[in-house]
N, C-alpha and C positions, 0 to 999 in steps of 0.2 A: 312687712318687715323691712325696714332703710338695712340696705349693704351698699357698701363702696364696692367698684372693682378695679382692679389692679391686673397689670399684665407682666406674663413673665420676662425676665431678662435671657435673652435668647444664649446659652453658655455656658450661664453662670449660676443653675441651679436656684434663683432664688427670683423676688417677685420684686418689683420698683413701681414704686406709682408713676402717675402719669405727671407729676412735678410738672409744674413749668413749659408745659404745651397744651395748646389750644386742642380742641374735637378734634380739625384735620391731625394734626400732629404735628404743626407749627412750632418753633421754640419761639416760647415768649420774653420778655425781657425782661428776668426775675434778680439778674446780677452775672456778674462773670464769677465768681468765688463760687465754688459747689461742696456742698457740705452731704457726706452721706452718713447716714444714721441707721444702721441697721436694727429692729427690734422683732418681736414674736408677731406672729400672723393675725393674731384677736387685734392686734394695737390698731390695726389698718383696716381690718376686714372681719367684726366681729359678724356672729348673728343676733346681736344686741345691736349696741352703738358703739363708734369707733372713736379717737377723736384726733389719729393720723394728720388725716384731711382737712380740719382744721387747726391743725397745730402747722403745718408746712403753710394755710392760707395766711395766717398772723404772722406766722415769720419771714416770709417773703415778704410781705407788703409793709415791713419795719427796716430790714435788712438788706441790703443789696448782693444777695445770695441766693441761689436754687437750693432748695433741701430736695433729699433724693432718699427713700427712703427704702432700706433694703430688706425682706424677710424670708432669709433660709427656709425653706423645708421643716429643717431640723435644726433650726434654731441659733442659739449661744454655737453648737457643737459644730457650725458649718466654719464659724472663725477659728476655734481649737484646731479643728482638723486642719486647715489651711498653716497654720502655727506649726502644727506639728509637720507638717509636707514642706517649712519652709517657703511656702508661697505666702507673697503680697496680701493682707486681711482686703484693702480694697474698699476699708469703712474709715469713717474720723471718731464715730463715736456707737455705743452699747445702749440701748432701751428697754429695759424690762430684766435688768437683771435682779436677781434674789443669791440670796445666802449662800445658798448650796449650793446653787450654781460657781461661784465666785468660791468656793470650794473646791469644786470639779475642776475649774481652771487653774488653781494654785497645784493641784495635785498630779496633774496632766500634764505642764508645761515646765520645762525650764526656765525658757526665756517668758518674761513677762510680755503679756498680752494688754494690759490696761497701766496707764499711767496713774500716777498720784491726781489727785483732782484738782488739787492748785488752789489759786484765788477765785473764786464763785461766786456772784455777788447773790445773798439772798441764802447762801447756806446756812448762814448764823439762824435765822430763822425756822432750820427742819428741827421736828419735835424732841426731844430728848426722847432715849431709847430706842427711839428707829435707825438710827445709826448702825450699822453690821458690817463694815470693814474695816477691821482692826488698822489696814494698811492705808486708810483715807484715800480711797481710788472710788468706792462707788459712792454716792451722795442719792439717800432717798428723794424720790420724789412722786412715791405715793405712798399708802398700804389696804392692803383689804384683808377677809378674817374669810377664811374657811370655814363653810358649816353645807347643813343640807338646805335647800329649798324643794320645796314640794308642794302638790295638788291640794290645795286643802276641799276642793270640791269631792277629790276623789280617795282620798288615804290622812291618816289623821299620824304625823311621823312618831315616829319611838321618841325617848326622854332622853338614852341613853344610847352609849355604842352596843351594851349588851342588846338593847331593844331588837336592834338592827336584827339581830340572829333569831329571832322568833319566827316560826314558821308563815306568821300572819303577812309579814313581809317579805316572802319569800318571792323572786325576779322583781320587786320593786325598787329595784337602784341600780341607778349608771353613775357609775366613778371613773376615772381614768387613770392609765398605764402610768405610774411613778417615771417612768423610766426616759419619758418623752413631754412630761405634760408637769407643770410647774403647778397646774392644782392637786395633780394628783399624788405629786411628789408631797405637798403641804398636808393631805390625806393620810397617804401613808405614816409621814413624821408624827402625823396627830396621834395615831393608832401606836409607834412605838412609844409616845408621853406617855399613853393610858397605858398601854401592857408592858413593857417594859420590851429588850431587845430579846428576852427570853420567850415573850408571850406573844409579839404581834403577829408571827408567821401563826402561831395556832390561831387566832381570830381570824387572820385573811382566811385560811383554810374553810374555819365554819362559815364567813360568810359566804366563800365559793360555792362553798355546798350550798346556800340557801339561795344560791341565785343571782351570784349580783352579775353584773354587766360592765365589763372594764372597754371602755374607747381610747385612743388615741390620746385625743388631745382635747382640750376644756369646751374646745365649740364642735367639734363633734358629739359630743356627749350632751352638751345643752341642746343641740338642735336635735337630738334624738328625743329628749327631754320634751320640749316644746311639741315635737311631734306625735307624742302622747305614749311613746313608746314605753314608758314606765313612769309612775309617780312621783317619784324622788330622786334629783341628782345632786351630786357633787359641786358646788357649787362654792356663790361668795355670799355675804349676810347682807351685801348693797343690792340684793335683786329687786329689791320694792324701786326703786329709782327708776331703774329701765322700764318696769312696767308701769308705773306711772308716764313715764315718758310717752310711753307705747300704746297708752290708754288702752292696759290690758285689764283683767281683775283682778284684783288685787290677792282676792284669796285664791287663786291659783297660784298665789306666787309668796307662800310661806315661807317663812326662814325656821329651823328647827336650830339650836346649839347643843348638840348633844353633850351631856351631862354638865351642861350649860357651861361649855365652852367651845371655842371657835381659835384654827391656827395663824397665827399673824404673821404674814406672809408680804413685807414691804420689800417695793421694788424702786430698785435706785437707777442710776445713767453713769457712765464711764467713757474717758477721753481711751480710743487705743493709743497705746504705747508709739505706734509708728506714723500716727496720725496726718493726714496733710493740712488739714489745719486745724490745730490744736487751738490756736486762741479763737477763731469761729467757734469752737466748737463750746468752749467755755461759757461765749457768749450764750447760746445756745442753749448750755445749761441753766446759768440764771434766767434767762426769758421760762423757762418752764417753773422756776420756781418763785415767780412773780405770782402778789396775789390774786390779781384774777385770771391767770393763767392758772394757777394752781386751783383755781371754783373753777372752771372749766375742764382741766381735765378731770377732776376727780366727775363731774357731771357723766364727758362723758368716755370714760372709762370706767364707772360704773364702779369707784373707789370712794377711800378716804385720802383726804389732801396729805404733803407731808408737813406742810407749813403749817405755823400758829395762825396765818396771819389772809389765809386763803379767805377770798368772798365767796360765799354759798347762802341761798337763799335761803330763810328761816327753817322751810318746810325741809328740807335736806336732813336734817338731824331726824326727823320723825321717821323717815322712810329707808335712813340707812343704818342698819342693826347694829351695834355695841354688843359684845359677847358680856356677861359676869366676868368671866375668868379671860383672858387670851392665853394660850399657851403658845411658848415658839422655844425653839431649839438656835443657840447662838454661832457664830464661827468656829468657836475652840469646840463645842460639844461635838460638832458635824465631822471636823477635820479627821481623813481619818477612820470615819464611822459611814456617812453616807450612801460611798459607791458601796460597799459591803452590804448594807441594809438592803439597797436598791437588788442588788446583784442576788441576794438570797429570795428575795419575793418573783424576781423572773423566775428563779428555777424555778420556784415551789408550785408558782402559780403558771407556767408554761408545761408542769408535767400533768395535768390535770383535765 
């Protein structure tokens, strides 16, 4: 299995790549301008493929800039909290934000945390309907569909969410903690579309009872997944890609869309508000949203591009799933709604 590693930044709670130095630990001559980009831990360091490391390798070698790239613990919430303590963010820009999130942070904060996104070159090109901030501060620049992936060597998945509750599938599924994990968050949202906000606490409940397995975070949960520890995870409908990549088999690496749908869960980028360089950082954004920047990262992040206009090799369509239906939950639905949803499945499911 290819992993990047990255080493912590001694202080400061969070991880930095090794940007811009040689093995010894030489600094190399990537630019005086330094751009930091803070995003989630999978971007850098999945147990799939990443595509961090090459996304700071093409843009140094264009730009006369160090990219440094920063990943919380905990995430989006390492900046809020900093926000809310009045302390320096210490980023230029956000990677990997979703809806909810940008939610959480409207909701959280007085002072804004992310700026308008400005002039973009290449944003005329994101796809109509990916778009999710009403306030033009985040700009997609991917998206992927929630569904199951499973063993098809080893367990043949349910059709539906109710499937799931059968006793046949009873400990064969790892999902993750809504609360910490942006698949698992897409998860649970799925679960309140189907039952409503009256019904979905009683479905977690039966599936507790039937065994499921809640992890952390989406690469905890994959690599438990991978390790055979249950047949079905929580996952994205792009998993044939990696395993192709991976030259795994393929039927081990099923996509299930329960009651043939899958949650659409596109992630955009954000200048912060206090930024030190805001127009780097702009830059920045259109290089990601270049077409074959955009066939690259969705390669390898393991996505759909946001662009119309992305290069992706023919075979890409065949391998990465399209849901019938997508369901997603918008800005206005979330606001509001969310933290509450989130906040009732902790209890429910931490009294048990």
């Amino acid at each position: 299995m290819r992993r990047r590693t990255f080493v912590s930044a001694v202080g400061t709670g969070v991880l930095a790549s090794l940007a811009g130095c040689t093995d010894d630990g030489a600094q190399t001559e990537a630019g005086d301008r330094r751009l930091v980009v803070g995003t989630y831990t999978a971007f850098l360091d999945a147990p799939s493929i990443s595509p961090g490391e090459w996304v700071k390798t093409e843009f140094e070698s264009e730009f006369d800039a160090t990219l440094v790239w920063q990943s919380p613990p905990n995430e989006l919430n390492h900046y809020i909290e900093r926000r809310t303590s009045d302390v320096g963010i210490d980023a230029d820009a956000y990677v990997g934000l979703t809806v909810d999130q940008l939610v959480r942070v409207d909701e959280a904060l007085e002072e804004p945390l992310f700026a308008e996104a400005g002039d973009v070159t290449g944003a005329d090109e994101i796809e109509s309907g990916l778009d999710f901030d009403p306030e033009g501060r985040a700009l997609p620049y991917d998206t992927g569909y929630i569904s199951l992936v499973y063993d098809g060597t080893a367990v043949e998945a349910p059709e539906t969410f109710e499937g799931l509750l059968e006793s046949e599938y009873g400990e064969q599924l790892i999902a993750q903690n809504p609360g910490t994990s942006a698949t698992g968050r897409a998860f649970l949202l799925h679960t309140i579309h189907r039952f409503g906000e009256d019904g979905y606490l009683e479905y977690w409940d039966r599936l507790q009872n039937n065994g499921v397995r809640v992890l952390g975070a989406w690469s905890d949960a994959y690599a438990a997944w991978q390790d055979g520890e249950a047949p079905m995870v929580v996952s994205y409908s792009t998993d044939q890609v990696f395993a192709e990549q991976d030259g795994a088999d393929l039927e081990k690496h099923q996509v299930r869309f329960l009651n043939d749908q899958a949650y659409a869960n596109p992630e955009g980028m954000a200048v912060f508000a206090d930024a030190d360089e805001p127009e780097l950082t702009r830059e920045f954004m259109s290089f990601l949203l270049r077409p074959e920047v955009q066939g690259e990262l969705a390669q390898r992040n393991v996505s759909f591009p946001a662009t119309e206009s992305a290069e992706l090799p023919a075979e890409y369509g065949e391998l990465a799933k399209v849901p019938p239906e997508p369901v997603t939950f918008g800005y206005d639905r979330l606001q509001g709604s969310v933290e509450g949803w989130i906040d009732a499945w902790e209890r429910q499911f931490g009294q048990q």
